[in-house]
Each structure stands twice: as C-alpha cells, then as structure tokens.
N, C-alpha and C positions, 0 to 999 in steps of 0.2 A: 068686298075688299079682295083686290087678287095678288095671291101669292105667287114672288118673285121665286123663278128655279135656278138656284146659285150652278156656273156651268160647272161640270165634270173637272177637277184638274189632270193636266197633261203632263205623265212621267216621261219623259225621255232617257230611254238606257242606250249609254253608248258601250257598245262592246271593243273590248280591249282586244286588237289583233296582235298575237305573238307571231312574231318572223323566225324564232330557234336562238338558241344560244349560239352567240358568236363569240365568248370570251377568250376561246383555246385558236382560233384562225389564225392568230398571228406569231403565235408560237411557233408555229410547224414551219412558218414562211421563215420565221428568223433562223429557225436551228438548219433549212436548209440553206441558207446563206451564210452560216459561220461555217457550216460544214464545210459549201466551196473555197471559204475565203480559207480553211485550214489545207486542204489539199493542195491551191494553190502556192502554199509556203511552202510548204514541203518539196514542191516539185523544185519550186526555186531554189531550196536547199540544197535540194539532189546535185541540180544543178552547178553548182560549186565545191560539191564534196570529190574527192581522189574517188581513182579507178576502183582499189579495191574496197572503200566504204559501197560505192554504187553493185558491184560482182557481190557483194557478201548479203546484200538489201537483196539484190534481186534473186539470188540464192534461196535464202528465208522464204520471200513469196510462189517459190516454185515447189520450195517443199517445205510446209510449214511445219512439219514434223522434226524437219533438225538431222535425218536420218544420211539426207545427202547435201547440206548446206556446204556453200564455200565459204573458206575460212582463211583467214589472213595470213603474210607468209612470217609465222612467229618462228619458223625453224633456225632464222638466223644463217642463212648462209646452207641450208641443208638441203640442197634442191630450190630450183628456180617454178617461179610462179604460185599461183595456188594449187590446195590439191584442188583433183580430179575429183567430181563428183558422179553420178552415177549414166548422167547424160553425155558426161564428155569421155567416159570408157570406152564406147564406140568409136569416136575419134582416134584414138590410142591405138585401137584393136584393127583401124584403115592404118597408120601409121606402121603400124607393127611387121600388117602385110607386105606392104609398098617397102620396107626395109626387105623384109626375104625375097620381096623378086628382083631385087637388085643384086644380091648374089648369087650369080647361079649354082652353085650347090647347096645351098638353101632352098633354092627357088625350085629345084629339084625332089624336095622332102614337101613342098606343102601337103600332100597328101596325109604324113605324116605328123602334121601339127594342127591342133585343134583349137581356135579361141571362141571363147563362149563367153557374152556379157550375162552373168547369172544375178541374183538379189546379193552374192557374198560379191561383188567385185569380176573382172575381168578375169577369167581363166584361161591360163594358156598351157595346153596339154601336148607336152614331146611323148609319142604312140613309139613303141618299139615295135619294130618288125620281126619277122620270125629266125630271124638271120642276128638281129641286132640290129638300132641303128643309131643311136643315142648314148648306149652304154655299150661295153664290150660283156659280149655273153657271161650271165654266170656270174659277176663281180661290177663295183661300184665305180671302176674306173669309165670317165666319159670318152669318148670314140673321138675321134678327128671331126665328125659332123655333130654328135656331140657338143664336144668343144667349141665351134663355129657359132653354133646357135646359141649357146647361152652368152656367151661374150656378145653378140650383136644383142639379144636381151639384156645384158645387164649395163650395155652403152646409155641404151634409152628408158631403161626404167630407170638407172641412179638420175635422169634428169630430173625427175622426179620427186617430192615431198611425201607422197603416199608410200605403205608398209605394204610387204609382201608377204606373201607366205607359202611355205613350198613342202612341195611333199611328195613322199614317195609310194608308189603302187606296187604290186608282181599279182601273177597270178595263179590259180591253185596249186601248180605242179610244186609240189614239193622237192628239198634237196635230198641228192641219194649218200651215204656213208660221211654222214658230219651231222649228226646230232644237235650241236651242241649250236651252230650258226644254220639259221633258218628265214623264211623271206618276211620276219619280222627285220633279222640282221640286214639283209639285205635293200628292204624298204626305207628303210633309214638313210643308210648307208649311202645309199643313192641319192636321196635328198639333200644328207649333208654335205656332197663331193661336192652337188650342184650352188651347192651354200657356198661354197669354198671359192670354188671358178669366179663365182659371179661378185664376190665381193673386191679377187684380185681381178677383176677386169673393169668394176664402175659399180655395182653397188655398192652402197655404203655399209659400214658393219652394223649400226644401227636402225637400217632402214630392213633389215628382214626380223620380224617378229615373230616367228615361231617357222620349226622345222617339223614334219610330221613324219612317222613309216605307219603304213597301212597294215601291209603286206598285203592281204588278198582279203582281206574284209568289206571295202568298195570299189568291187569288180565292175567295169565301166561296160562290161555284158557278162552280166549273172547268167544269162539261160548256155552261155558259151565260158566257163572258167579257167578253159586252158586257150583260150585266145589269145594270140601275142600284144596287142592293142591293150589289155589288161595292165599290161606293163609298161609302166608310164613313169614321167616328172610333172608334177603340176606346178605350175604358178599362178599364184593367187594374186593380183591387184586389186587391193582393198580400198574402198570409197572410204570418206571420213564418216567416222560411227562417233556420233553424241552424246558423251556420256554410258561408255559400253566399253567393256574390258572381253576382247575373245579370249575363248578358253582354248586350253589343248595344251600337252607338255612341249616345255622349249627343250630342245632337241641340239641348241646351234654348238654347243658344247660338245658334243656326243662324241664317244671313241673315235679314233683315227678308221678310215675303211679297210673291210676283210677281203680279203680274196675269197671267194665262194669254192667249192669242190666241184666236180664236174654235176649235171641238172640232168634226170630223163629228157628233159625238151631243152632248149634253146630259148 
C-alpha cells in the first residue's frame, strides 16, 4: 500500500514598500502660495496709498529700530515736508554748503565752519579765530560775519520740521578782574544771542529745544586748551528720536547777555 506525500504548502509574503510620509508636502507648497498671494496685495496696496503712507513704510523698513523713521507732517503748518532722517542730513549739510559759497563772505569763512553728520544729528560748528570771527572778542555780541551766517542758517533750517539745539563753547583762558562773570557766563551767553538772531531771522521759537553753555568742558582740542577753535557756536540738527526725551537744561530763557571784561587772550 503506498503512501501518498501531501505537497509542502506555499506561503507567499508580500512585503509592504513604504515610500516616506508625504502628509506635511503640501503644507509648505500652500503657505508658499498664500505667502506670495499676500505680498502681492500689499504691493497693490502700496500702490495706491499717498506719498507719505509710502516715505513713512519705507522709512520703518530702513530702520526698523524707529531711531530714524520718517514721520508724517503732524506739525501743522510748522515746517514743510517730513522730518529729516539721519540719511537725508547729508543732504542738508551739501545744501548748507552750496548756500555759503554763494555768498562770498561766507564763502570766505568756510574754513571756519565745521559740519559733521554725527549719531546726535547734523552739527554745524562756527570755530572762532584768534582775532574773533563769529562773535566780537570777549562778549556775546555776534560780529557782522557772525550775523551773516546764522541768519542764512536760520533761513534754511526754519524750512524745517526737525529741533535744534545750540550751544555754547570757550576755551580755558580764563577771565582777568571779574570774578563774578566767567566762560560759564559766557558760554551761554553766546548760545543764547545765537538763539535770539536766529529765531528773528526764520527759526521758529519752538523749533529750538534746548540752549546749552559748556564753557571749556568740551574742548574740541583737549591736548591744545587755549586754542581759538575751542571757542565755538554749535548747532545741532536733530533726527526724529522715538520715544526719547534729550536731557540737558533749557537755557532759551536765560539772562539778557554780559559784556565780558577785558580776556589774557582774545
């Protein structure tokens, strides 16, 4: 009798191939698509928004800090355009010059005037010479050339929306037989003639924020204190600051100016 041999059964294993998860792929493609489709509205917007919505957007994105943003003309009548931000001081300070070489007794002193776009704003520094050349020796009264410059300053800064600020320098020589008035008195004094001129000539009374006297504490050459150049008028043109009050005492008030006593130096 022969035994039948039942055959072997045949497992068949199919293996499962995973290709990776694809569930997040189309995420990325849509958020880059709403992304573009949101830029594109905006630009469209841009597009139809006033000049100074567009200057004050583009502002922000140049300095997103706020530090030197341009900012709408809220002053009402107080000066034309926007202020000046920290980029368009240089502008100003070409302006400024191209005004003094059209006069020629100004155009004569540039040696004598300094401007410097600094982090405080645009500074424009009238240097005294050893003779005088700005003020009359010894006392707060401004000189004929003096005179000249700060009125063409104050023509084209009142165009102006931005705050100044002005101040007065000397340097170590101390005064001889008057105690009592000193180039503290002096430093001021000087500032605030400069205050006075320029507001009767085009600045406005509220566009200068603060008036300063030094005297001889920021010597513009320390290793040299008796230098005539120490003795100075500074103006300050200040960019728009965000939320920030400068310090320093307002001065705009201050005594009428002294006549000073005769100086060892000039």
């Amino acid at each position: 009798m022969s035994v039948q041999r039942a055959d072997p059964p045949i497992i068949i294993k199919k293996k499962k191939v995973v290709h990776g998860h694809h569930g997040g792929a189309w995420k990325v493609a849509y958020a880059d698509f709403v992304t573009a489709m949101m830029a594109l509205f905006i630009v469209l917007w841009l597009m139809n928004t006033s000049k100074e919505v567009q200057d004050a957007i583009s502002g922000y994105f140049r300095d997103p800090a706020g530090t030197g943003s341009s900012k709408g003309t809220g002053l009402g009548g107080q000066g034309s355009g926007l202020e000046l931000d920290r980029q368009d001081l240089n502008k100003l300070k070409e302006k400024l010059e191209a005004a003094m070489r059209e006069i020629p007794t100004l155009s004569a002193l540039k040696d004598q005037v300094a401007m410097t776009v600094t982090a405080d704003g645009l500074r424009i520094e009238l240097l005294e010479g050893e003779q005088g050349t700005f003020f009359e020796s010894g006392n707060a009264h401004p000189s004929g050339a003096g005179t000249q410059m700060l009125a063409m300053l104050a023509v084209e800064l009142g165009k102006l929306p931005n705050r100044v600020l002005i101040e007065g320098h000397t340097d170590s020589q101390p005064f001889v037989g008057d105690r009592v008035y000193s180039n503290w008195e002096l430093s001021t004094d000087r500032a605030n003639s400069a205050r006075r001129l320029m507001v009767e000539k085009g600045i406005r009374q509220g566009q200068v924020a603060e008036v300063r006297g030094y005297a001889d504490q920021r010597l513009r050459h320390p290793e040299e204190p008796h230098n005539a150049s120490n003795r100075r008028v500074s103006i300050l043109v200040q960019p728009p600051v965000s939320g920030a009050e400068t310090s320093g005492i307002d001065l705009a008030k201050a005594v009428p100016s002294h006549t000073a006593d005769t100086r060892q130096s000039k």
